[in-house]
C-alpha positions, -999 to 999 in steps of 0.1 A, spaced: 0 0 0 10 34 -8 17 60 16 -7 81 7 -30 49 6 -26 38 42 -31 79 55 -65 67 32 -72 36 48 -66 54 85 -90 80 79 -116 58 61 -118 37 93 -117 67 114 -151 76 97 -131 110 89 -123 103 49 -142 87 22 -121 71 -9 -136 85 -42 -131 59 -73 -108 83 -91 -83 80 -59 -93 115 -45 -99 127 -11 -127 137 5 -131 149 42 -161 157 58 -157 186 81 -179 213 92 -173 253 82 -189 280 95 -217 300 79 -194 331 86 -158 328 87 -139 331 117 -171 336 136 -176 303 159 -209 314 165 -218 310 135 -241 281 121 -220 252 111 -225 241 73 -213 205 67 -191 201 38 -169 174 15 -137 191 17 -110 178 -8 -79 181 -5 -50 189 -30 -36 159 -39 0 171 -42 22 203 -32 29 226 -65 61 233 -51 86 225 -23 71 247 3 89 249 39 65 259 67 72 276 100 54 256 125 46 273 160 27 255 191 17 261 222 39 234 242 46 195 234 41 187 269 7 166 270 -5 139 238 -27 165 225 -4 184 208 17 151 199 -15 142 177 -16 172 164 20 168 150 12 135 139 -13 149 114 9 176 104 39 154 96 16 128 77 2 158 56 32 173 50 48 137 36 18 133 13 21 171 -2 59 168 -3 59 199 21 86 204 45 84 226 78 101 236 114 83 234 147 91 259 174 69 250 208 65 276 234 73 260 264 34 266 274 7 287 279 25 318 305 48 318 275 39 349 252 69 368 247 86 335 241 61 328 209 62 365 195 96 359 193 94 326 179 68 343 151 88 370 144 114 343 137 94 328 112 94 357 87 129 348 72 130 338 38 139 303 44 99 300 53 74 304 31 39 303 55 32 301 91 8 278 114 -1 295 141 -13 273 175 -17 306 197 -8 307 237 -33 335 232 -61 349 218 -50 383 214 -13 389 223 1 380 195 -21 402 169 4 429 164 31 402 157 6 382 133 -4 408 111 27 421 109 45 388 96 10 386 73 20 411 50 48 393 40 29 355 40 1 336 48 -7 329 89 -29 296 92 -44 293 130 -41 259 140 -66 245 167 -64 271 193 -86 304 187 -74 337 179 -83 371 170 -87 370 132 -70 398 124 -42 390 96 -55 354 100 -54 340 63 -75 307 75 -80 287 105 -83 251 109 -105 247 143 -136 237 159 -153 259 182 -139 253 219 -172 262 232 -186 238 214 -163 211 233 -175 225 266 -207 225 257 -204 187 249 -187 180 284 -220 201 303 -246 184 277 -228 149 291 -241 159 329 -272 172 320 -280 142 304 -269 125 336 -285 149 366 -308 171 344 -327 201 363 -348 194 388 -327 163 400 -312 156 432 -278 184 429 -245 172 422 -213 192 427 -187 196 406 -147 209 405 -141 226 373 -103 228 362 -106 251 328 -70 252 321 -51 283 316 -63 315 327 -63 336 295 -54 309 271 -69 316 233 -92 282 243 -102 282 277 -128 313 275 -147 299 251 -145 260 266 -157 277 299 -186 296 288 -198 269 266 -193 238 295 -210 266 320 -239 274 297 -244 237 292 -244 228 327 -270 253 337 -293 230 322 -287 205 353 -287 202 388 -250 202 388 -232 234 405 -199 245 403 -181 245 442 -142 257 431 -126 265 398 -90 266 396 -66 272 362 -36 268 358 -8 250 326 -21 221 309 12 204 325 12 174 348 26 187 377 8 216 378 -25 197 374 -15 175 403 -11 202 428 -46 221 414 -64 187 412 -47 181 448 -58 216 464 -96 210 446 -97 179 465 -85 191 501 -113 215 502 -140 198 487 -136 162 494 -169 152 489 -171 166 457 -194 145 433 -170 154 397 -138 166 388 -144 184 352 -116 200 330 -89 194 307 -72 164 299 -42 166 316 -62 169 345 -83 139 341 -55 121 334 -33 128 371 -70 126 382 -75 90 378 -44 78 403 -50 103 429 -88 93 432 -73 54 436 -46 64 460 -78 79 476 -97 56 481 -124 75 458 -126 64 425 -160 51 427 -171 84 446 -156 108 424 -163 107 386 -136 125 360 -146 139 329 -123 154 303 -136 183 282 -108 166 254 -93 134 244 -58 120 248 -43 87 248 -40 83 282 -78 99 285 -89 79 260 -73 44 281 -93 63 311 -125 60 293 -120 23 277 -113 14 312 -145 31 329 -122 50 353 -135 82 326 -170 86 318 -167 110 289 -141 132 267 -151 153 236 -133 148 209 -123 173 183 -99 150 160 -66 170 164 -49 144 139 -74 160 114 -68 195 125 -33 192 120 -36 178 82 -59 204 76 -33 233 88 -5 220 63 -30 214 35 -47 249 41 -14 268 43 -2 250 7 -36 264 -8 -31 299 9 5 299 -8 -9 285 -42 -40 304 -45 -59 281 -42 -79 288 -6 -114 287 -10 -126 273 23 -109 297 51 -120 279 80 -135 245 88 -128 216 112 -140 183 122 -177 177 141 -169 175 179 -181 139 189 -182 129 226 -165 95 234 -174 72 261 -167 36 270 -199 25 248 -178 46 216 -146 37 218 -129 23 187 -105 30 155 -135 55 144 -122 77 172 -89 68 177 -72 69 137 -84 109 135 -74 114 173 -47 103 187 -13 95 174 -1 61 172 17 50 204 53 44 182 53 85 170 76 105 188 77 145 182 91 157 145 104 189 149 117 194 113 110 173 83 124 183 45 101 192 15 95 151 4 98 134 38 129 137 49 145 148 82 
């Protein structure tokens, strides 16, 4: 099988691709009635892809942090889009969300010649506008997964974060709808300010004022490990007899050992408003009830193949994504795993040459 036949096969059993006869592409995403405007109504399309690269382009690639599987997945798809457009590119990561002056830097970086456009996953949604449109005069900017202001934005390859926290309330409504006996919940958002976690927050809070759930303590903080221990830790200490712990999937993930070392985990359930693989094992294994899913595999093709039709002329859909589907033990499967999670074996490519190689 070719290359670009397995990426095929993977996305065909991910229920993300559909093989035409002729050998073409076709992804079904969703796009927004208005672009760049998440509130928008979302308009199903067939998005095809261009099947090859009309030149060698190198791509400046920027994200947030490579510290959780989230962002891994997300460089999955980006490296196996890349390879089949014969695309080359160089990642830069942040170091996190606190980061910003780290990433304007890094963005400034990426308006040398040696690069010809630049995907953008933002540590904010508006510090880096003066940077962006700056650099956009000079070449496309593609936003990748995390929202930003639009401003000098060329296209964005998203889905609405609100819609994921929507889908994470939605799932406890269904469970404890209004009117019910109350539940309580600890709500970890992630970063305070982050482009993402405004928009996840008002669309899980919204949602869950549908239900007899309430919110008892919030608390933010980076997506990284430790720092979700501590917060997950603290939540815990003052609430102990809290009925969820709600947030981000870094947090479900340290969630799941501390509620067994514990003595909790069948007091206190976890629900992640994303998926990674370890979130993902969490929900196979029951010790998760639920995670949205926003396919970051597919986000990151789309990026790459959105940034080669900005540099070609060739951009006619500026911003589309994948349908946000909520996974739970009952759903698990290679239809949500092939579009969402990296395969265990990939490690992080931070620089790959126009045709494949390192």
């Amino acid at each position: 099988m070719s290359a670009r036949g397995g990426i095929s096969a993977l996305m065909l059993a991910a229920g993300l691709l559909v093989c035409l006869p002729a050998g073409a592409e076709v992804w079904p995403l969703e796009t927004r009635s208005r672009a760049f405007d998440d509130t928008s109504a979302a308009v199903p399309i067939d998005y095809v892809p261009l099947d090859h690269a009309a030149r060698p382009w190198r791509l400046c690639i920027l994200y947030p942090h490579l510290k959780d599987a989230y962002w891994l997945s997300v460089n999955y798809g980006m490296v196996e889009e890349a390879r089949r457009l014969g695309v080359g590119f160089d990642v830069f990561e942040a170091g996190g969300y606190p980061n910003l002056a780290r990433q304007i830097e890094q963005l400034r970086g990426c308006a040398g010649d040696e690069f010809d456009a630049v995907i953008l996953g933002a540590v904010s949604y508006g510090g880096l506008t003066p940077a962006v449109e700056e650099i956009a005069r000079r070449k496309p900017v593609i936003a990748a997964v995390n929202d930003i202001d639009d401003r000098g934005i060329a296209a964005k390859a998203s889905v609405p974060w609100a819609g994921m926290g929507a889908a994470a309330g939605h799932f406890i409504a269904a469970r404890h709808p209004a009117g019910s006996p109350p539940v309580t919940v600890a709500w970890f958002p992630g970063p305070e300010g982050a482009g993402w976690v405004s928009f996840i927050e008002a669309g899980f809070r919204a949602a869950l004022a549908e239900s007899s759930a309430q919110v008892v303590i919030t608390r933010y903080g980076d997506t990284g490990t430790e720092q979700q221990v501590l917060l997950v830790e603290e939540a815990l200490e003052a609430w102990p007899d809290v009925d969820y712990l709600i947030g981000s999937g870094p947090m479900a993930e340290v969630a799941v050992p501390i509620l067994r070392a514990r003595g909790a985990s069948g007091k206190v359930a976890v629900v992640s408003t994303y998926l990674s693989h370890a979130v993902y094992r969490g929900v196979m294994r029951g010790r998760i009830l639920a995670a949205p899913t926003d396919s970051p595999v597919v986000q990151g093709r789309l990026a790459v193949e959105m940034a080669v039709r900005a540099l070609e002329g060739r951009l006619d859909v500026r911003h589309a994504g994948p349908a946000v589907r909520v996974v739970t033990p009952d759903t698990t499967g290679p239809s949500v795993t092939e579009g969402s999670l990296a395969p265990a074996s990939f490690v992080p490519v931070f620089s790959l040459a126009p045709g494949g190689g390192p």
